[in-house]
Each structure stands twice: as C-alpha cells, then as structure tokens.
N, C-alpha and C positions, 0 to 999 in steps of 0.2 A: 408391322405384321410380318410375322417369320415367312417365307420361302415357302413355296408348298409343291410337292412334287407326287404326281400320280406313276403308281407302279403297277402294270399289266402284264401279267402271267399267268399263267394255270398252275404252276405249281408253287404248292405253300411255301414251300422249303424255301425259295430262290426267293419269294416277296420278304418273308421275313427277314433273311439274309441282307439282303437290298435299304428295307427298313430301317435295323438295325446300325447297319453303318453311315446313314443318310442320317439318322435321325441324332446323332451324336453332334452333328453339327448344328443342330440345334430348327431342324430343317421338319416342314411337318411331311407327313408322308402319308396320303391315301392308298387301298390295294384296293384291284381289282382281278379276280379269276377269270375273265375272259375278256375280249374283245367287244362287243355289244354294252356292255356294262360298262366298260372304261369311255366309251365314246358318250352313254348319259353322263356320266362322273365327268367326264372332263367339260362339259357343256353347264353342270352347274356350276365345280368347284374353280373351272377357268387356272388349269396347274401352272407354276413359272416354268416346271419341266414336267417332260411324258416318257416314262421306261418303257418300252412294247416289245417282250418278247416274242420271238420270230415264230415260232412252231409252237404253234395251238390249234385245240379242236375247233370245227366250227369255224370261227372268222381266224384265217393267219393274220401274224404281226404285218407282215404286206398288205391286206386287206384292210387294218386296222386304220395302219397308219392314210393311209388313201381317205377312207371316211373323217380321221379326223381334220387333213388338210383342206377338208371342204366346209370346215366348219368354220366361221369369221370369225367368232370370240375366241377361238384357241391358237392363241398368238407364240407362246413359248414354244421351245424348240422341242423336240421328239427323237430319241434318241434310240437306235435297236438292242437292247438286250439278247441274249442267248446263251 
C-alpha cells in the first residue's frame, strides 16, 4: 500500500502544489480546505504524514494540529506548512 499523506490548507493553489510534487513519488495524497474536516479525514484515512497550514479561517494550523494530537489512531508525524 502506497504512503498516504493528508494536505490541510485553505487555499487551492498551495494543496495542489503540495499534491503535485508529493504525488510523483508515487505517494497518495488526500486535501482538505480547513481544519475540522482534516481532523474527520485524518480519523478515517489514518495519514503516514499531516501538512497543516498555519493561517486559516476558522480553526488555525495551531488549533488543528492540538485536536489532532488528541486523537490515538493518528500516529504519523504532522508537520506545519505555510
């Protein structure tokens, strides 16, 4: 099973970017536009890695990443984007 890495950002541009070069490696890549939503996505797809951009509406990348450290099945590392 390939690698599977979830990307959380609000903007298109930077997920797809992120995608893009992630995914050449043959690596799969889920997105998510916010925070609340990356934290269900990561709770089903259980990512190897987590991109959490910093500045977001709504929940920031700090906020984010906090909720997911609380969650026990989300064992990979998390990493801050910006």
């Amino acid at each position: 099973m390939p690698y599977q890495v979830l990307v959380i950002d609000d903007n298109a541009i930077n997920r797809r970017y992120v995608k893009s070069v992630v995914e050449r490696e043959g690596i799969t890549v889920f997105e998510s536009a916010d925070g609340l939503n990356g934290i269900s996505m990561a709770e089903k797809i259980l990512p190897d890695l987590i991109l959490v951009d910093i500045q977001m509406p709504e929940m920031d990348g700090f906020e984010c990443l906090r909720a997911l450290q609380k969650i026990k099945s989300v064992q990979g590392p998390i990493l801050a984007i910006t």
